[in-house]
N, C-alpha and C positions, 0 to 999 in steps of 0.2 A: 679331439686331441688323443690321439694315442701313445700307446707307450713308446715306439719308434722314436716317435717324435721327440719325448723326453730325454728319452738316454739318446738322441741325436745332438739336443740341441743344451741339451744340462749335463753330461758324462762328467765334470770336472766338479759340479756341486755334489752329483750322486757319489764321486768318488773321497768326495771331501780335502780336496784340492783348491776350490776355490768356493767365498763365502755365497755367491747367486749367480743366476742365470736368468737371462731374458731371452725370450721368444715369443714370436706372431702366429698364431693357430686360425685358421677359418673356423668361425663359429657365426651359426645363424642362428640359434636359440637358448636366450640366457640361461634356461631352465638344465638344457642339454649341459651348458657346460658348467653349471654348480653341481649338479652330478656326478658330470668327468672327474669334477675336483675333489670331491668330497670322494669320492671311489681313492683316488690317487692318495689323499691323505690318510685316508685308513692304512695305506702300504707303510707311507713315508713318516707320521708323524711318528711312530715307535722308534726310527732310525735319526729324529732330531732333525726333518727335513718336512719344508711345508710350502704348498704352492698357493700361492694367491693371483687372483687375476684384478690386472691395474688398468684396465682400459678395454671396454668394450665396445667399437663400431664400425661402422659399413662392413658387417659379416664376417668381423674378425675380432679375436681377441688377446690383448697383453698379457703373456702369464710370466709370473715370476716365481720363479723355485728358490728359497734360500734355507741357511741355515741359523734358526733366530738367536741361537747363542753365541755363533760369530761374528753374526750382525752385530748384536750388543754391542760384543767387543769392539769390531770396525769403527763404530760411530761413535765409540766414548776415545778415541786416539784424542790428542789435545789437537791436532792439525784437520781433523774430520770436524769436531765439535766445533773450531773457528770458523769454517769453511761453510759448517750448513748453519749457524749464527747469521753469519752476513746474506745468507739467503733465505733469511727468515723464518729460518724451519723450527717446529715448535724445541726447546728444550729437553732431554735428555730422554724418556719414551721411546726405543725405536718403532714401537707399534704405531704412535700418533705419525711420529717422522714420513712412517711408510704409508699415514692416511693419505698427510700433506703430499708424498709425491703421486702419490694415484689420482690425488684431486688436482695438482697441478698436470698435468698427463692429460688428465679428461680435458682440461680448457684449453688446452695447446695442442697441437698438432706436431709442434719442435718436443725435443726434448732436453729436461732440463738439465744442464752439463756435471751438478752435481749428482744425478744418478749415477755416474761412477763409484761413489761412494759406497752405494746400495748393494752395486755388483761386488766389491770387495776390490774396487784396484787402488792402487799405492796412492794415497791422499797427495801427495807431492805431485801424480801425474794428474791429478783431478787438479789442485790449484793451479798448475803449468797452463793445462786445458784453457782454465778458464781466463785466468790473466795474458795468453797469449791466442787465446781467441783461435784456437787449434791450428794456429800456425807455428815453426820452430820448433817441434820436436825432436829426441834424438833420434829417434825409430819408431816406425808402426809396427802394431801387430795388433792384437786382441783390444788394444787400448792406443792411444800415443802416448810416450815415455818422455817423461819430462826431467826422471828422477834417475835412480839405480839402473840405466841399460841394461848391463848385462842379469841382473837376479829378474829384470823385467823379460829378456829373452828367456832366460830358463825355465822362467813360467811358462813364459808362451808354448815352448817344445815341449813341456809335461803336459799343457791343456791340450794340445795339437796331440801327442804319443794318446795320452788318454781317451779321448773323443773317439778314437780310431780303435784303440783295443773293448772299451765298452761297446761301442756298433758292433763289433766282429761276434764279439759274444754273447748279443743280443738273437744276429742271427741264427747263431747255434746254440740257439734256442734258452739262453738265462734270461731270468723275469726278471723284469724291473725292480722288483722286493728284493730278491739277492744278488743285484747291483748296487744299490742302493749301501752305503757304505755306515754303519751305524756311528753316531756320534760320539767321541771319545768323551770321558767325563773330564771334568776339568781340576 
């Protein structure tokens, strides 16, 4: 897992634009990538940003970068808290939450459609999802939009502009640590 990878495929959580990011990394040795990650958090956990890995097999692994205090936030909405209720996710913890969805992750092969939730998209396009069975959308993009179209395109073009300006300046040459956008206090 290198840093490429991260500001590739997280630019919107590093920028703190958006609450996570999921990514697939090749990994062949558990040991290798408790490492990567422990190395990674040394950077990231000063700046309010922590990567966890949610699945690891056939030589690859699930990581996910988020932000635990906007997670919080995310998952205490009254329309997130109904939503991961009826999907029997443990009660108000988002640590235990993010056990549950890593242990669900690991038994399935699918994923579970409340993991939108996790990523930080609009709880209204997560219930859409799942009550219409990811058909009927207004619009794709990063998610299907079930909810506010347009503030959902908006995002989209800041996650899309952003992803492209942290690559550029990746190249020439800034670290991941002074990408990495520090979490504001609340």
């Amino acid at each position: 897992m290198s840093e490429e990878m991260l500001i590739r495929y997280c630019a919107p959580t590093l920028a703190g634009i958006k609450t996570a990011s999921l990514f697939t990394c090749p990994s062949d040795s558990k040991e290798e990538l408790r490492e990567q990650i422990r190395s990674a958090n040394r950077q990231l956990l000063p700046r309010g940003i922590r990567l966890l890995p949610l699945r690891q097999q056939s030589g690859h692994a699930l990581i996910y970068m988020y932000r635990p205090k906007r997670l919080e936030r995310d998952l205490a909405s009254q329309k997130a808290e109904a939503i991961l209720a009826r999907a029997h996710y443990p009660a108000g913890n988002p640590q235990r939450r993010l056990a549950e969805l890593s242990l669900r992750l690991r038994q399935s092969h699918e994923f579970p459609h409340e993991i939108g939730l996790f990523l930080g998209y609009p709880p209204d396009d997560v219930e859409g999802f799942i009550e219409n069975r990811a058909k009927a959308f207004k619009c794709p993009g990063y998610w299907k939009v079930y909810g506010d179209e347009e503030k959902a395109k908006a995002q989209f073009h800041a996650i899309s502009i952003c992803t492209a300006c942290y690559c550029r300046c990746y190249i020439h040459g800034m670290s991941l640590e002074k990408l990495a956008v520090r979490e504001k206090a609340s």
